[in-house]
N, C-alpha and C positions, 0 to 999 in steps of 0.2 A: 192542731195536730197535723203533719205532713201526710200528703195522701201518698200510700202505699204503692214503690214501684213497682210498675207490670215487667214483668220478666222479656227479655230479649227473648224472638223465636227467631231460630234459623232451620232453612229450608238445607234436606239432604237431599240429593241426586243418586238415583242409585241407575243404572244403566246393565240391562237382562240383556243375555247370552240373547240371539237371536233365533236361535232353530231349537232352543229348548232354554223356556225365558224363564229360568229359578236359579237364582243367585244364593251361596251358601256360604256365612263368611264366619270361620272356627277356628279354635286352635289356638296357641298360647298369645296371638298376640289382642285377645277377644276379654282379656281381662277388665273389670273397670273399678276403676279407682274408686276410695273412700272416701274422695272432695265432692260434694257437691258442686255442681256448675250453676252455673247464675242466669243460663243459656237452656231453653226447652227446646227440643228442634222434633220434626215431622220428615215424612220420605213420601216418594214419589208413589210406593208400593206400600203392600200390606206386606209386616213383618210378623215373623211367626220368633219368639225366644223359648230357648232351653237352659236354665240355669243347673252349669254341672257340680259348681260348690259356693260353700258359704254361703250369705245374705244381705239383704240391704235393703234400700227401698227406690220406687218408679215412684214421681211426682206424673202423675196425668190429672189436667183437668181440675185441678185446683186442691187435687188428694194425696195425699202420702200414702203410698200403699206399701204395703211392706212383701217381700220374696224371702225364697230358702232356696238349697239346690233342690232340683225336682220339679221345681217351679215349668210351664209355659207360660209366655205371655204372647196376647194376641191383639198388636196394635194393628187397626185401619189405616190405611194411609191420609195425610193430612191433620192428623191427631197428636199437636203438640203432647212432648211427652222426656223425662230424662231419667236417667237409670244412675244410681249409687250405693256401693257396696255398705257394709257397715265397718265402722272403724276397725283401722288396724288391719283389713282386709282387700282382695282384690277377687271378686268374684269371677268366674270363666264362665264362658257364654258360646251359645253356637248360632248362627240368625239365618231365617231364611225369608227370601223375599222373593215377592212374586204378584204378579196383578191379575186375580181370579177369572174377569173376564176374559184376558187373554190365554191362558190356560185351560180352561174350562169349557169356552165358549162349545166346543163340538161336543163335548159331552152334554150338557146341557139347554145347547137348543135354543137359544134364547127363551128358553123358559122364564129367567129370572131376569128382571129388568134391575134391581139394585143387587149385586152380590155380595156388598157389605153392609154391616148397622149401620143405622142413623146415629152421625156421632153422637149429634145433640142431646139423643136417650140411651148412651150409652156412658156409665159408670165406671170408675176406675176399678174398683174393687171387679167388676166381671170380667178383666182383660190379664190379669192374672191366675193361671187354674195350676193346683197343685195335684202335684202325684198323687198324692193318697185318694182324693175324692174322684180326679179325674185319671185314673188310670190308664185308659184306653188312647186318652191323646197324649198322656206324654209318651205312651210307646211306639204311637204311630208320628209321632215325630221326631223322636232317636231314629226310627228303622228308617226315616226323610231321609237325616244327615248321614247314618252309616252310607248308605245307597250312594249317597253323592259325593261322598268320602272314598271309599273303595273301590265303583266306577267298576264294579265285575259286568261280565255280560248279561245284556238285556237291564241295566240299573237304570236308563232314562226312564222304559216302561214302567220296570218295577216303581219308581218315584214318582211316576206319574199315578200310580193307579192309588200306592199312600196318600201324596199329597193332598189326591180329589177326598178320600175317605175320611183323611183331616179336618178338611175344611169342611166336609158335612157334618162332623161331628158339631165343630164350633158353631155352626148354623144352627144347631138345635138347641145347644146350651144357649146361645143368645135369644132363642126365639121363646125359648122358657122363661127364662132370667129378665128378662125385657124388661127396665123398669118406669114408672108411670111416673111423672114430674110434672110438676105444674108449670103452667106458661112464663110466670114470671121466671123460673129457675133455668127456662131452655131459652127464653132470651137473652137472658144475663151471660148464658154459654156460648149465644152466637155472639154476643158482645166481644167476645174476650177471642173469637178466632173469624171474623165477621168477613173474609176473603174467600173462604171454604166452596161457598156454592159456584164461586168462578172455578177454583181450581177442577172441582169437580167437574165443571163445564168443559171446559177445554180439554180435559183428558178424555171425555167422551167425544167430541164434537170439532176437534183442532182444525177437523178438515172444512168447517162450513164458512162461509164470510162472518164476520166477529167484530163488531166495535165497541168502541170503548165504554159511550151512551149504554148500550145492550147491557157490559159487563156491570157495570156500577149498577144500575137496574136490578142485576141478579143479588146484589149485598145490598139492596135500599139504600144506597147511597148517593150522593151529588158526583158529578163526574171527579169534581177537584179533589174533593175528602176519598175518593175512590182511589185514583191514584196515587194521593200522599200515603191513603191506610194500605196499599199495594206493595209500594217501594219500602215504606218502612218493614214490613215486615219480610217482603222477600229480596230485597237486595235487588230489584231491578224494577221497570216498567212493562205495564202487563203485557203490552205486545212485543215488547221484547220477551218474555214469558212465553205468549203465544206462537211465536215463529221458531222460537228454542226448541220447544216439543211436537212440531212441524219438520223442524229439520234432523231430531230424534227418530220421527217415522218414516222419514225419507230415508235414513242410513237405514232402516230395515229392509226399507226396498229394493233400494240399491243390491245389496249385497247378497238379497232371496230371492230377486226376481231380476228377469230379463226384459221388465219394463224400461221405455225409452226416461230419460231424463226429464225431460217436458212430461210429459203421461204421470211420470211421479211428481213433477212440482204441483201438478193437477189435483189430485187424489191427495196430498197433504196441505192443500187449501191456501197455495198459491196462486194470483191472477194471473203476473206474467212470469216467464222463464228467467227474466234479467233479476228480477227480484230476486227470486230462488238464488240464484250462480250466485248473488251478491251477499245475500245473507249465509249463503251455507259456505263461503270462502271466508266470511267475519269469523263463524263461528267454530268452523272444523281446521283452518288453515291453507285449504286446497278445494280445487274447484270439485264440481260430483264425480266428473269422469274420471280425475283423478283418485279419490277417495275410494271409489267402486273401483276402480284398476288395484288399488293397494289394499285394500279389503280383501277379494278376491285371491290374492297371492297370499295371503296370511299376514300381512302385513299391520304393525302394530298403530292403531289411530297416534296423531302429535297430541292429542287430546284425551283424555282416558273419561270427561266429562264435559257434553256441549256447555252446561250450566252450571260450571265452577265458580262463574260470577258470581253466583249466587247465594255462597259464603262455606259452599262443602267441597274442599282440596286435598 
């Protein structure tokens, strides 16, 4: 009997407004089709969904789970996952994306050292919550989207202060809901997304020295199986990976602060400046001073994503 193919996963890039980092993507062109895809893919952020009609079903994690309109769902980032209507249908959607920590962080103090589930103990069935049970978040996340829809005054705050309440909410449902799995079952799940705790690393850590030894380390793996199991899944090499979301937080600085070029190649965990010039001209088109000059004026990036390579266009 042939052994069962694993699904293609591709990696989404989603890239936050800078001075107010929540991405909200709605509106007729948010419908998804009745076809299954044969492709699971994960994002850079935690997505929050509002399903406005009809049904279908989310495959996460190896489960079919089935939606309605009314539906939220609430994926982690890095948490392969795909969405399909049910036949004969095209369900509309609203998404909002956004990375807790960086959102959060002055609210909460570094109080909290993980601000999302452990995927590994986290179930498909508790990523979707319906209206009728969960009332209070799917209202407080329509009143998200209205807010950033309509853009009346004072709407950053006002989304800002939803948002936080949202995502407290979900923190409590998950922290009830938690469910206990035995060791063979939560291996078998890093099996199957076994790159996860690097990803996780670097988005905390991009700016520290980083090799490749260290990375493979962090997924129990050999350096070479590390990088074959790398590339295949994210469409690149991980330090090409790592210098991508380096030169991601360099365009933040660029464009928010009035730090020198050098001083920013520093603080997003470059050694030398030549390096920097050399990689952020591969991947942006144009050198920093340039970018930060066209930024600045309102100018639209030649790029709408550093890490398009990496299979989301």
């Amino acid at each position: 009997m042939p052994r069962k193919k694993k699904p293609v996963i591709e990696y989404r890039h989603y890239s936050l407004p800078i001075h107010f980092p929540i991405l909200l993507l709605s509106g007729e062109r948010w419908k998804i089709s009745d076809i299954k895809s044969n492709h699971l893919h994960f994002h850079n952020h935690l997505e929050i969904g509002i399903c406005h009609s009809d049904s279908g079903f989310m495959e996460i994690k190896g489960e079919s789970v089935p939606f309605k309109a009314g539906d939220v769902t609430f994926i982690p980032r890095y948490l392969p996952h795909t969405t399909y209507s049910s036949p004969n249908t095209a369900s509309l959607w609203s998404y909002l994306f956004f990375s807790p920590e960086d959102l959060f962080k002055h609210s909460f103090k570094g109080a909290y050292h993980n601000f999302e589930p452990n995927l590994w103990m986290l179930k498909g069935t508790n990523c979707i919550l319906s209206k009728e049970k969960h009332p209070k978040i799917y209202t407080l996340a329509t009143s998200v989207v209205e807010e950033l829809k309509q853009q009346n005054s004072y709407y950053q705050e006002s989304a800002y202060g939803l948002l936080l309440s949202l995502y407290i909410e979900l923190l409590r449902i998950y922290s009830m809901n938690e469910p206990l799995e035995n060791q063979e079952s939560e291996h078998k799940q890093k099996d199957d997304f076994v790159i996860s705790p690097v990803l996780e690393y670097i988005t905390k850590h991009y700016m520290k020295p980083i090799t490749i030894d260290f990375l493979a380390d962090l997924c129990h793996l050999s350096t070479t199986h590390f990088r074959r199991k790398f590339h295949e899944m994210m469409g690149t090499a991980p330090l090409d990976f790592l210098n991508s979301t380096r030169i991601e937080e360099a365009c933040k600085k660029l464009k928010s602060t009035d730090d020198s070029i050098l001083s920013i190649s520093e603080q997003v965990g470059f050694q030398s400046i030549s390096s920097f010039n050399r990689c952020f001209s591969k991947l942006k088109g144009e050198s920093p001073k340039q970018w930060r000059k066209g930024a600045r004026a309102g100018a639209q990036s030649t790029k709408a994503s550093i890490l398009e390579f990496t299979g989301w266009v």
